[in-house]
VEXDREN-748892 format. One record per residue (C-alpha): x, y, z; residue in three letters. Coordinates in steps of 0.001 Angstrom, whole numbers, padded with zeros to 6 digits, always signed. Layout:
<rs>
XYZALA
...
</rs>
This chain:
<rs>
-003278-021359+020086UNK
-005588-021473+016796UNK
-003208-022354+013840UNK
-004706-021120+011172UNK
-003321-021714+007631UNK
-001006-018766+006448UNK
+000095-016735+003343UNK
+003625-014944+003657UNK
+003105-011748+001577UNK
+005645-009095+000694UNK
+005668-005850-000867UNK
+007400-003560-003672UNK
+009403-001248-004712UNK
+007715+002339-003586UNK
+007640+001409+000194UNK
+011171+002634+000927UNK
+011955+005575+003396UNK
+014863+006971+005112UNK
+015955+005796+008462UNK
+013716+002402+007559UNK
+016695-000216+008932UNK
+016504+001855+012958UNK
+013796-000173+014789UNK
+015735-003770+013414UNK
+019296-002554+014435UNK
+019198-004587+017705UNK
+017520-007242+016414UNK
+019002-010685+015564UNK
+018214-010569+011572UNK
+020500-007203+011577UNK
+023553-009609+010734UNK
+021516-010419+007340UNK
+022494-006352+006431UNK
+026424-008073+006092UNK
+025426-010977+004071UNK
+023414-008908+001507UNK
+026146-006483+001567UNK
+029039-009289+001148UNK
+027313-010239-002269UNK
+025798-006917-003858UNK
+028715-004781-003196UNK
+026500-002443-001618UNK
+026509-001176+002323UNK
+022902-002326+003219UNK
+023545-000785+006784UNK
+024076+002948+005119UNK
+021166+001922+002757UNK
+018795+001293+005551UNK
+020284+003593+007962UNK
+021361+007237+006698UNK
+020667+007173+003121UNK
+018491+010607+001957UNK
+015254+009616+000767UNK
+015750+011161-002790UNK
+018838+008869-003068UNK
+016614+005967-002199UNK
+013955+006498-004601UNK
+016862+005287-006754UNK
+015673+001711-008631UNK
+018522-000302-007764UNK
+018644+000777-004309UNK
+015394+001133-003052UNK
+014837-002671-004248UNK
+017551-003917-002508UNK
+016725-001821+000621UNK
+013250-002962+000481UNK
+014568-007008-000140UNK
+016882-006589+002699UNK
+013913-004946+005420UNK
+011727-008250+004207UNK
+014218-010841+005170UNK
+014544-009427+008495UNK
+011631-009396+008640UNK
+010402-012657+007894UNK
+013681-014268+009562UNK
+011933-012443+012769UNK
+009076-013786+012445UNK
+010172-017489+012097UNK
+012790-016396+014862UNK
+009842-015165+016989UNK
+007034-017994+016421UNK
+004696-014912+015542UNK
+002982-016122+012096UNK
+000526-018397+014423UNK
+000026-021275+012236UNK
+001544-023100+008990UNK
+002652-021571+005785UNK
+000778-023352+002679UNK
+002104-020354+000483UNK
+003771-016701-000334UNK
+003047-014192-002808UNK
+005075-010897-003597UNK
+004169-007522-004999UNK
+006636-006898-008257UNK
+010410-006874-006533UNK
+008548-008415-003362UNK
+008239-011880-005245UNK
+011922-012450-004709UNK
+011435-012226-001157UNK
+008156-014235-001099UNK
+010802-017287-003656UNK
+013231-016820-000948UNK
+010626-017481+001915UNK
+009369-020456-000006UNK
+012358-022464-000407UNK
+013187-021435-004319UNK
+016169-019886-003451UNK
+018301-018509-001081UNK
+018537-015238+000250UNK
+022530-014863-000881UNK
+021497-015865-004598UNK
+017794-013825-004447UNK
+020002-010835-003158UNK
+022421-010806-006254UNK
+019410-011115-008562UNK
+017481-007986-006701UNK
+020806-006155-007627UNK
+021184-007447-011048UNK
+017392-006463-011839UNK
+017525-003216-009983UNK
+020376-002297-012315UNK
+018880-003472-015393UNK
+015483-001842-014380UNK
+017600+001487-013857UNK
+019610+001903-016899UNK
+016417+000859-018811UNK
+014317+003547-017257UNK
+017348+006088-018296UNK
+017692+005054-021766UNK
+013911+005654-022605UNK
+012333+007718-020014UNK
+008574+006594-018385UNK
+006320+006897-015734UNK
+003225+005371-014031UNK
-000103+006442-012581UNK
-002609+004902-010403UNK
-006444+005149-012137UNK
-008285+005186-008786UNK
-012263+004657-008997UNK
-012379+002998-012355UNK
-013650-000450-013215UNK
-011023-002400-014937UNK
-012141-003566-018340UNK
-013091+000702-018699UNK
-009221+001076-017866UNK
-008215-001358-019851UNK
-010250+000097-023262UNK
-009405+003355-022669UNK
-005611+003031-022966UNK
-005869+000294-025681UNK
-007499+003786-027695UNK
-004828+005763-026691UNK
-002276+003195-028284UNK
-004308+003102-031356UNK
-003570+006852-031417UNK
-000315+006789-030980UNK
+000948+006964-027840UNK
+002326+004400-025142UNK
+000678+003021-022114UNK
-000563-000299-020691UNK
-001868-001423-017946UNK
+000633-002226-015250UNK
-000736-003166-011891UNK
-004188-004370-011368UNK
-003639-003948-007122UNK
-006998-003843-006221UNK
-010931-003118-007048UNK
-011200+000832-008130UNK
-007256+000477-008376UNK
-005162+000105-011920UNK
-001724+001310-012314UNK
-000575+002552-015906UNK
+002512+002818-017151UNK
+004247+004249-020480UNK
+005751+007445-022180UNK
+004985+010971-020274UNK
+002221+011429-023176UNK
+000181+008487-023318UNK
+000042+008416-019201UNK
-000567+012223-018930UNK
-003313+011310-022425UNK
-004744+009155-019708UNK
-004878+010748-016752UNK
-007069+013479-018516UNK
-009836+010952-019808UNK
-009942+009128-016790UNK
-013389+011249-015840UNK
-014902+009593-019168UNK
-014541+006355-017158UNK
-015416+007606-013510UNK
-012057+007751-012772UNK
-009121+009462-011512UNK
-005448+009786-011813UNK
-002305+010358-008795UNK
+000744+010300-010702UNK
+003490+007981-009305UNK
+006688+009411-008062UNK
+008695+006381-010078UNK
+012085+006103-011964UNK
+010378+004655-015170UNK
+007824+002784-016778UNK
+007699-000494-015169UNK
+005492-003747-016074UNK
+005475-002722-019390UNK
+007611-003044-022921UNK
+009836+000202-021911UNK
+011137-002645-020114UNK
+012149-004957-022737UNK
+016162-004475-022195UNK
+015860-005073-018850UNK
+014196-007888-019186UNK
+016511-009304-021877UNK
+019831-008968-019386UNK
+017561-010425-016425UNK
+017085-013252-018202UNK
+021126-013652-018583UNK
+021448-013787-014839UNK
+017771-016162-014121UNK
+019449-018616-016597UNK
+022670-019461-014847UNK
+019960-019656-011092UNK
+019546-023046-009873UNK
+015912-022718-007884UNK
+014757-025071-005936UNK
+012897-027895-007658UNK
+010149-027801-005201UNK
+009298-025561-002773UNK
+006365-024263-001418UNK
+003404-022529-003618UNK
+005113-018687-005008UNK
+001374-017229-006454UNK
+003262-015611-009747UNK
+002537-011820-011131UNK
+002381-013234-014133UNK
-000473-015412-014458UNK
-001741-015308-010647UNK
-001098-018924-010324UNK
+000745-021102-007586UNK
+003694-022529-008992UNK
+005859-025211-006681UNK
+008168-026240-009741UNK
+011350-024082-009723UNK
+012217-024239-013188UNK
+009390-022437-014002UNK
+010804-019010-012755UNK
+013100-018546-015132UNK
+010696-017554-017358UNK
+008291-016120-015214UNK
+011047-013915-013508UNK
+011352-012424-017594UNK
+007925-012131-018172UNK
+007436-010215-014871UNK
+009528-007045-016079UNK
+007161-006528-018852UNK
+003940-007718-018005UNK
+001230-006533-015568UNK
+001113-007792-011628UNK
-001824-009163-011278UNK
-002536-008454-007513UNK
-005819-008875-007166UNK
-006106-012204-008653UNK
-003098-013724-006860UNK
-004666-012507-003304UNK
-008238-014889-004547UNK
-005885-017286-005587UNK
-004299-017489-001895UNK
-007571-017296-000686UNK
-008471-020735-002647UNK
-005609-022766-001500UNK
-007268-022318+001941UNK
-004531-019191+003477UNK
-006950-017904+006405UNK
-004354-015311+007451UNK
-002416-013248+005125UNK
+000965-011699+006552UNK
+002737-009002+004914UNK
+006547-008714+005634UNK
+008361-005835+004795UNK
+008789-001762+004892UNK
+004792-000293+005495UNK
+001008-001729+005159UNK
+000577-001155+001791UNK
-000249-004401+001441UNK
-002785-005390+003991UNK
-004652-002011+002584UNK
-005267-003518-000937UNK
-006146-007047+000439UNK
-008717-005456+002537UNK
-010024-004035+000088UNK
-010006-007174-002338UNK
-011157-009248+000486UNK
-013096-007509+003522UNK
-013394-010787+005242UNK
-009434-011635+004919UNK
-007587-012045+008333UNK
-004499-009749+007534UNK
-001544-008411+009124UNK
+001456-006556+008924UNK
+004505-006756+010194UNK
+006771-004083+009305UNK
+008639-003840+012513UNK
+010040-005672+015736UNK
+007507-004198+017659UNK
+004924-005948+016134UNK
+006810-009873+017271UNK
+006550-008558+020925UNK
+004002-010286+023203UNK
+001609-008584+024460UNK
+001886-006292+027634UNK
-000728-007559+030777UNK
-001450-006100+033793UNK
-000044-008914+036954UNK
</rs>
């Protein structure tokens, strides 16, 4: 077998669906559905199972339902001896960087649960007291993107930049105004705008009170002291220190995810083959697209540990 050197990569909030815990029922890594349950107070099984999708567009929920379909996953895939080769380091989108700390040693998955839950909540109730949204600038380099809603501010209204996921793709995030302000320039900048079916304004200052009881719960976290590289949001660095995220973990709420930059980072400490574990392939799309040449896959179900079927 070619062992290749391997990334571990997880996604965000915004893969969710309904029914998404069926095809890992009978699987092994279902018992992990009790343990996450046992320490968040919430039933992950009626989370993942029979929960209406408009209830699990809910922030605090469809993080934790997203955490939990990760861990199985990636406890499947060490279970299975499908990631064919080592891992030299992990990387998650927004919530998925709790999975991708959990995968690399910097916590464990009891303690990384309770903080998905405590930053759900505080995401939630931030979103509620000072209402947001996001959109996804689709076409339009990113220094245009990032001009355009530095004017805006100057005139007033709110929006940043959020996500930078991927060549030709820029989330924003802010009030209803100063996203809506920029969805209707983005033709000045050869762009355009989907609006984001999302519960706030996330990865920017509208998050500020979340961040500030976050950082209540990171301080009393013992991580790891070493662990494996976690390639951070924040700065789109590798980071094997442990006492690092407790600032990083703040700074995340209110700053942008640098995607793009963390997938060339993996790239340069020699990853050859990017997995993504978790709900969907949303993240093998934008990799392809940073990095044509990148060996990806996804696994976002147990079909995808099964060997494969020959003809005797």
């Amino acid at each position: 077998m070619n062992r290749i050197p391997v990334a571990l990569v997880f996604p965000g909030q915004g893969t969710q669906k309904q029914g998404m815990g069926e095809p890992w029922r009978d699987t092994p890594s279902w018992s992990l559905t009790e343990e996450i349950s046992a320490v968040t107070g919430e039933d992950l099984a009626e989370l993942l199972l029979h929960t209406p999708a408009e209830r699990l567009r809910r922030t605090d929920l469809a993080q934790l339902a997203v955490f939990t379909v990760a861990a199985m996953a990636h406890a499947e895939a060490v279970r299975t001896g499908a990631l064919g080769g080592p891992v030299v380091a992990c990387a998650g989108h927004s919530l998925g960087e709790y999975a991708a700390l959990t995968a690399a040693g910097a916590l464990g998955l009891r303690r990384a649960a309770e903080l998905v839950a405590a930053r759900g909540r505080a995401m939630r109730e931030a979103a509620l007291a000072r209402e947001g949204t996001m959109g996804v600038l689709v076409a339009a380099p990113l220094d245009q993107v990032e001009a355009l809603v530095a004017e805006i501010r100057a005139e007033g209204a709110d929006v940043w930049v959020a996500n930078v996921n991927a060549p030709g793709q820029t989330v924003v995030s802010g009030s209803v105004e100063g996203v809506a302000e920029t969805g209707e320039r983005a033709g000045s900048i050869g762009g355009r705008m989907l609006r984001l079916d999302v519960g706030g304004a996330f990865h920017s200052p509208f998050m500020a009170p979340a961040a500030e009881a976050l950082s209540r719960e990171l301080a009393r976290t013992a991580f790891t002291p070493e662990h494996l590289p976690v390639v951070a949001n924040v700065d789109a660095a590798p980071h094997t220190d442990g006492r690092v995220w407790q600032r990083l973990g703040v700074q995340q709420l209110t700053s942008p995810v640098r995607w793009e930059d963390s997938v060339r980072a993996l790239g340069r400490l020699g990853c050859r083959r990017l997995v993504e574990l978790g709900p969907g392939r949303t993240l093998a799309g934008l990799i392809r697209r940073i990095d044509p040449e990148a060996e990806v896959v996804s696994f976002d179900g147990p079909a995808a540990f099964a060997p494969p079927v020959t003809d005797r």
